[in-house]
N, C-alpha and C positions, 0 to 999 in steps of 0.2 A: 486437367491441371495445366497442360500448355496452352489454350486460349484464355484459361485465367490471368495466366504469367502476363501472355502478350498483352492483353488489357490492362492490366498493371501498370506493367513498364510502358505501355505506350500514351497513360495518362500522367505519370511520371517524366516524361520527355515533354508534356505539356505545359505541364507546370515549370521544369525548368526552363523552358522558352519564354513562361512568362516574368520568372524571375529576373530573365536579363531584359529584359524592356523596361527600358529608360523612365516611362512615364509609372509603372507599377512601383519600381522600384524606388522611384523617391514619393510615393505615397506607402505609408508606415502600415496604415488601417486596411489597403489591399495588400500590401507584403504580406503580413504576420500571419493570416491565414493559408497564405497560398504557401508559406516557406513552412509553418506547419505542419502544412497534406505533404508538401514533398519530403520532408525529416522523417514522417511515420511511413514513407512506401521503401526509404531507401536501405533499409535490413531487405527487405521481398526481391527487392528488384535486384539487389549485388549476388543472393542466393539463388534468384530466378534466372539469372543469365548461366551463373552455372550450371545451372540444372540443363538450363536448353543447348548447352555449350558439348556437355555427354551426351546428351540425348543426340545431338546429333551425330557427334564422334560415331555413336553406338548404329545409326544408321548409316553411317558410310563403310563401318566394319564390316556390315551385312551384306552390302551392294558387293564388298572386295569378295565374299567366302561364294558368289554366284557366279566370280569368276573364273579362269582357266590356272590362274597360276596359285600351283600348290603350299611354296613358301609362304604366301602373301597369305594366304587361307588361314594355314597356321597362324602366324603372330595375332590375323585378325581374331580367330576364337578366343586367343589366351588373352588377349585386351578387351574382347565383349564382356568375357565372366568379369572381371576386375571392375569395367565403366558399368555393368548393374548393380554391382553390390555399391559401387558410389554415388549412382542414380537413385535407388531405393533408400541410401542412407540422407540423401540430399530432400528426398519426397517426404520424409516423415519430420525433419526441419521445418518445411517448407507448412506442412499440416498445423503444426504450431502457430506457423507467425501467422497463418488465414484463419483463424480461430478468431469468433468476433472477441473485439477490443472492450474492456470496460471502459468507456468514457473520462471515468474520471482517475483513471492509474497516472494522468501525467499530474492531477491537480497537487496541489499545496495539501496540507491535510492540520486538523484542531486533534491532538490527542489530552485523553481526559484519563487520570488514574484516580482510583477510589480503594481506599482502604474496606474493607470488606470485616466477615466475621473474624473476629480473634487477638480485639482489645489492640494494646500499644503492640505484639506483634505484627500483626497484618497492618497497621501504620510502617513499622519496619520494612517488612516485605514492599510494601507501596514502593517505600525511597529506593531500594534496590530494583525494583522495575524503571523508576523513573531513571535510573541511574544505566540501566541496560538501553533503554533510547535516546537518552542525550548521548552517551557515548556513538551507538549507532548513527545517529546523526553528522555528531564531528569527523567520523570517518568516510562520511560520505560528502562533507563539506555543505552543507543544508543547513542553511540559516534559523536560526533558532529563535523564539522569545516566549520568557516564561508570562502568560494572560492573567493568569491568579493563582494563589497559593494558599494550601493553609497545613504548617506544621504541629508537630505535638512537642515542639521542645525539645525531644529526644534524642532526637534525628529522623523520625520518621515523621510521612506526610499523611496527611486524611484527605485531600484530595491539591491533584498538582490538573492544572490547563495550560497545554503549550501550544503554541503555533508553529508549527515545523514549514520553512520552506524548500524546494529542491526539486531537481527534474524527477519525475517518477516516484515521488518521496509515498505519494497517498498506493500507487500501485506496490511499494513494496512492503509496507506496515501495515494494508489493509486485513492482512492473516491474525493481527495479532488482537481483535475487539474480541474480549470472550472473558473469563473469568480463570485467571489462574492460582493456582494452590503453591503453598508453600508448604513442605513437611521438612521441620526440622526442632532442637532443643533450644528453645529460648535464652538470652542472655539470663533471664532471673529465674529459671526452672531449678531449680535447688536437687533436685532429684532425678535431674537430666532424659526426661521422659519426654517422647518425640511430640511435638505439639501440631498440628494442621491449622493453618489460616487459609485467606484469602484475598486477593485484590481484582478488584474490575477495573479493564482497559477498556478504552473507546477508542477508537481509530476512523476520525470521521473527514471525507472530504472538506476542504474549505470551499464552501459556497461564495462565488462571485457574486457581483451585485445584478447581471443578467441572468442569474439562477433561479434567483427568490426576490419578490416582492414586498416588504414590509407597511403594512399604513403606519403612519405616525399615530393617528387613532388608538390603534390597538395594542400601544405600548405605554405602558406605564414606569418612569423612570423617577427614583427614590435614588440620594445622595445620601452618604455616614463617611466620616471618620475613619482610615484605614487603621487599622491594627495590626498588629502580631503577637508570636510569643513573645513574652518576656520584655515585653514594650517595645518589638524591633517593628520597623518600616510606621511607626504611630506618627502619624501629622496632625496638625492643629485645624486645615482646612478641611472640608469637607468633597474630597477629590472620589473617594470611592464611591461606585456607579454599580445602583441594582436594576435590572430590568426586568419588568415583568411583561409576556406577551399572553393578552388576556386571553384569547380566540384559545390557546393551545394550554395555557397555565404554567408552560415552562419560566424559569427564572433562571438570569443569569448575572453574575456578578461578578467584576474586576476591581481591583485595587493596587494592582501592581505597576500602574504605571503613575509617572509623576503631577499632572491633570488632569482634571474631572474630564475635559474634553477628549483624553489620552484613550483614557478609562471608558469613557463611552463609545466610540471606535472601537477597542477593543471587545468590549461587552456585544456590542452589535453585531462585530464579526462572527463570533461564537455562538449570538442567537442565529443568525442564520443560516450556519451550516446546521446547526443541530435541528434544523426544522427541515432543510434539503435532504438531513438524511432518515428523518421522519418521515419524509414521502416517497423517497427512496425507498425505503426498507417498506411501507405501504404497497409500493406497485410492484417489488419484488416476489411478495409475497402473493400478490392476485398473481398475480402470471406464474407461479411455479408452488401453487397450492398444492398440487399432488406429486410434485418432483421431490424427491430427496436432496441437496444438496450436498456434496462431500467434505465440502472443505468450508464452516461458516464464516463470514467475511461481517457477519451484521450482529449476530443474538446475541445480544452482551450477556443472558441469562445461561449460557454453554460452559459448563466447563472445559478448558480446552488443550489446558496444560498444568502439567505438576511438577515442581524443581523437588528433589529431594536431595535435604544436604548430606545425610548420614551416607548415602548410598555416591554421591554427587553424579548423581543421574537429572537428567531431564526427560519428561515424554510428552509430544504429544498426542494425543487422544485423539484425535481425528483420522489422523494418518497413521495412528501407531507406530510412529516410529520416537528410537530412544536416541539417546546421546552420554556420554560420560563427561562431556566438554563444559561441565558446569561453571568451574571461574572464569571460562574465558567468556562465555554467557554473559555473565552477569557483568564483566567487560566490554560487554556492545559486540562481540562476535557472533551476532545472530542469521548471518548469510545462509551459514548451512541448513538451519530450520527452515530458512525463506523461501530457497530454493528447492528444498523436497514437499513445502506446502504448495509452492507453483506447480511444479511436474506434478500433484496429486487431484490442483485445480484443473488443470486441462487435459487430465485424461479424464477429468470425469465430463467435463466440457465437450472433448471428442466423440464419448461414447454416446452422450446425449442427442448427437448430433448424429450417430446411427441409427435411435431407434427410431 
């Protein structure tokens, strides 16, 4: 642990040296990288220096109790026991933050909601998921834009695509791609009997243009008419952008912004992350074909949570763990679940890493 520290921090002191030279510094395209590495070391290294800051305390405690004076002995014993149990607490922090990084936790991220089985319910449900991550968003001050839409009139959505931007935005919402249930009584259940639906979340990184490749070839782009319900967002030109990518047969389609050229920009962004995390989830899978993983971050075919209103419970099913915090859920207060699916991520992360 302590020549990893050093190495650390003593690349970290490198970097800061070169951030202050004049000529890095006013080149943008060497900064951002280098300012980068030094952002992601400086959690390790403000944690590493305390670590070696006890650590050493704890060996000069030792040098005092080898020698002659019996006062000194004493205090040094009762401050050993004290600087290892804050040495041992500072090492199992430290365990964490050297747990390899997913690459793409600091990206941007495309989230995709799909109404599932159970008619204009799970339409319903949709808009209250979508409603649980645009709020999360705003309280995290992460820039927002709705890519495409399509409601049922009701209030409820058959499928919503957003672009979420923010530091950390894709590392902290990548818990939530899976399939979650709703158990509750419908507004039109006449006979108030508990009904189950469904909606599928996608939670996919935003692929940069140095991620993926596109041929213009292999794209087939078709223009319509935007619509909506009840004749909202309908134009006369022909601004909405369908794309089809032949190679893969994915399609993708925008109309929520104001020109075709808006629109296709938009569209393209969307094909491309959902083809990054097509091969993502591809090489995921070769490499950890016989690992169990604990916490899924990709299978949108998982179920992975269930909100029950009657009960106003939440669970998830991976971690089994519950909550009774249901309105404030559905409020964008979804920290608490984030951060007991992290701690469930990297222990199992850890232990991987024992066998």
């Amino acid at each position: 642990m302590r020549e990893k520290l050093d190495s650390i921090i003593k690349r970290y002191t490198i970097l800061s040296e070169k951030m202050s030279d004049p000529k890095i510094y006013s080149d943008q395209s060497k900064l951002t990288p280098i300012a980068k590495e030094h952002s992601s070391l400086e959690q390790i290294v403000n944690l590493g220096k305390k670590y070696i800051s006890i650590n050493n305390q704890i060996l000069d405690d030792k040098n005092i109790i080898k020698g002659n004076d019996e006062d000194l002995k004493q205090i040094a014993l009762e401050e050993i026991n004290e600087l290892e149990k804050a040495l041992i607490s500072k090492e199992e922090e430290l365990k964490i933050l050297l747990l390899p990084k997913d690459p793409n936790d600091d990206k941007n991220l495309i989230l995709e909601i799909r109404a599932g089985t159970g008619g204009d319910e799970a339409a319903l449900f949709a808009a209250d998921l979508y409603r649980i991550y645009i709020r999360y968003a705003e309280r995290n001050n992460w820039a927002l834009k709705v890519l495409n839409s399509s409601d049922t009139g009701i209030g409820g959505i058959k499928e919503a695509i957003v672009s979420i931007q923010g530091k950390g935005a894709f590392g902290m919402l990548k818990y939530e791609s899976g399939v979650h249930r709703v158990q509750r009584v419908p507004k039109t259940e006449t006979s108030g009997r508990v009904h189950t639906s469904a909606a599928t979340v996608a939670v996919l990184p935003e692929a940069a243009d140095v991620d993926i490749d596109i041929k213009d070839s292999d794209l087939k782009i078709d223009t319509y008419r935007a619509s909506g319900a009840g004749g909202q967002h309908v134009n006369k030109t022909e601004s909405a952008i369908r794309i089809t990518h032949t190679p893969s047969g994915l399609v993708v389609t925008c109309q929520d912004e104001s020109s075709q050229h808006k629109n296709r920009a938009a569209a393209l962004k969307v094909l491309k992350t959902r083809l990054l995390a097509a091969e993502e989830e591809k090489l995921a899978k070769e490499r950890s074909a016989e690992r169990k993983i604990l916490v899924s971050t990709g299978d949108r075919s998982a179920k992975i949570r269930t909100y029950n209103f009657p009960q106003g419970r939440v669970t998830d099913h991976r971690i089994n763990f519950t909550t009774h915090r249901l309105n404030e859920i559905l409020d964008g207060d979804i920290l608490d679940l984030i951060e007991n699916l992290k701690i469930a991520d990297q222990q199992a992360l850890m232990a991987a890493q024992m066998e």
